[in-house]
N, C-alpha and C positions, 0 to 999 in steps of 0.2 A: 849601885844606884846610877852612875855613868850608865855602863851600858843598858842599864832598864829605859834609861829617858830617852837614851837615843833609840832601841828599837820600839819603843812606844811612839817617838816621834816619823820610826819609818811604815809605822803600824797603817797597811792599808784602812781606810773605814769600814770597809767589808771582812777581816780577818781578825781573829783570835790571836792573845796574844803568843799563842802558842802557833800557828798558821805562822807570823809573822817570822819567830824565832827560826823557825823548818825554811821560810823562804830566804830569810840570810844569812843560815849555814849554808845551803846550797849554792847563794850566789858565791858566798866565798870560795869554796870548792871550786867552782867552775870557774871562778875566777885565778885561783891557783892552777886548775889544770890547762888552764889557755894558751894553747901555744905561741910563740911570738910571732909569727905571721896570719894568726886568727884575729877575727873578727869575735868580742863575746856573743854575738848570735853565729857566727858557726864553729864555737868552742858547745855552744848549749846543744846546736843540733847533733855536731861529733858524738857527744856523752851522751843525747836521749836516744843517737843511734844505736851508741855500744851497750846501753842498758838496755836497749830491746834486743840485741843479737843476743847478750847473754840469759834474758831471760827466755828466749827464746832458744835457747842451744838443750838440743837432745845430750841427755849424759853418754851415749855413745859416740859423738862427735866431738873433732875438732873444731875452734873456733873457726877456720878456714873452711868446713863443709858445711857448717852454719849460713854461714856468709854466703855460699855458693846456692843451699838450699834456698835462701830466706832471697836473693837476686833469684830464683828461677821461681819462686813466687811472685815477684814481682812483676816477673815480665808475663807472667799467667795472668794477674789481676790486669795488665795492661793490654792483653791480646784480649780481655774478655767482653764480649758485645754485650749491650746494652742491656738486652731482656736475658743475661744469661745469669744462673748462679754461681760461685767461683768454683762450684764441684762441675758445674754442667760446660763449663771452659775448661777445666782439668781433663772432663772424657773427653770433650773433641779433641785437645791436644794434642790428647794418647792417643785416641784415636787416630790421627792426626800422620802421626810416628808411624804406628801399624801400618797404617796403607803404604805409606812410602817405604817402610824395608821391606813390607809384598811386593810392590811395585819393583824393584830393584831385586828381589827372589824372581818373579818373573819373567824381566826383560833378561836376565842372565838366564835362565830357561830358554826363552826364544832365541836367543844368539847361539845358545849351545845347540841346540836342534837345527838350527838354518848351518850351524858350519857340521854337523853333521850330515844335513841332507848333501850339502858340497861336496864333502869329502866321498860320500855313496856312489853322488853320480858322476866325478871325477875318475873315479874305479872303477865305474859301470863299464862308459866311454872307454879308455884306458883299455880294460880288460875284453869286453865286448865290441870289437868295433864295427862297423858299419859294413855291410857286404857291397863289394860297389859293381 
């Protein structure tokens, strides 16, 4: 009876008293897992982090590729312009990626050819020389 009056008296007016009971299990928990140099709002944000990493975590992944995936989303959703949708910033991305290891395929192309064509007409001269 204790504890019914007291969560009846912490009972939002907008909650069930069941709503009520779910909201101060929880604060307890998070009040239990609060580290000592937390804040209980960045104890609450820590835990609704790590309950979206985990629900979020592919069962072939570690929690660490999770993490790594779920940041390289974020900075997709942060790179992504205004009128875009998160798949149509996903292709530019990639796109994005493409061009630049082309880019770097072909300037190592063109270096390879120009020290090629050096080394031809260094051997031309060399070999061939000038009648005087």
């Amino acid at each position: 009876l204790t504890n019914n009056r007291c969560r009846t008296a912490q009972a939002r007016s907008n909650e069930t008293l069941d709503q009520t009971e779910e909201r101060l299990t929880n604060d307890r928990c998070r009040t239990a897992q609060a580290r000592s140099n937390e804040t209980l709002e960045q104890t609450e944000e820590r835990l609704t982090n790590n309950r979206c990493r985990t629900a979020q975590a592919r069962s072939n992944e570690t929690l660490d590729q999770t993490e790594e995936r779920l940041t390289n989303d974020r900075c997709r959703t942060a790179q992504a312009r205004s009128n875009e949708t998160l798949e149509q910033t996903e292709e530019r991305l990639t796109n994005n990626r493409c061009r630049t290891a082309q880019a770097r395929k072909k300037r190592k192309k063109r270096n390879n050819f120009e020290i090629r064509t050096k080394e031809f007409c260094l051997f031309s001269i060399s070999n061939f020389p000038a009648k005087i």
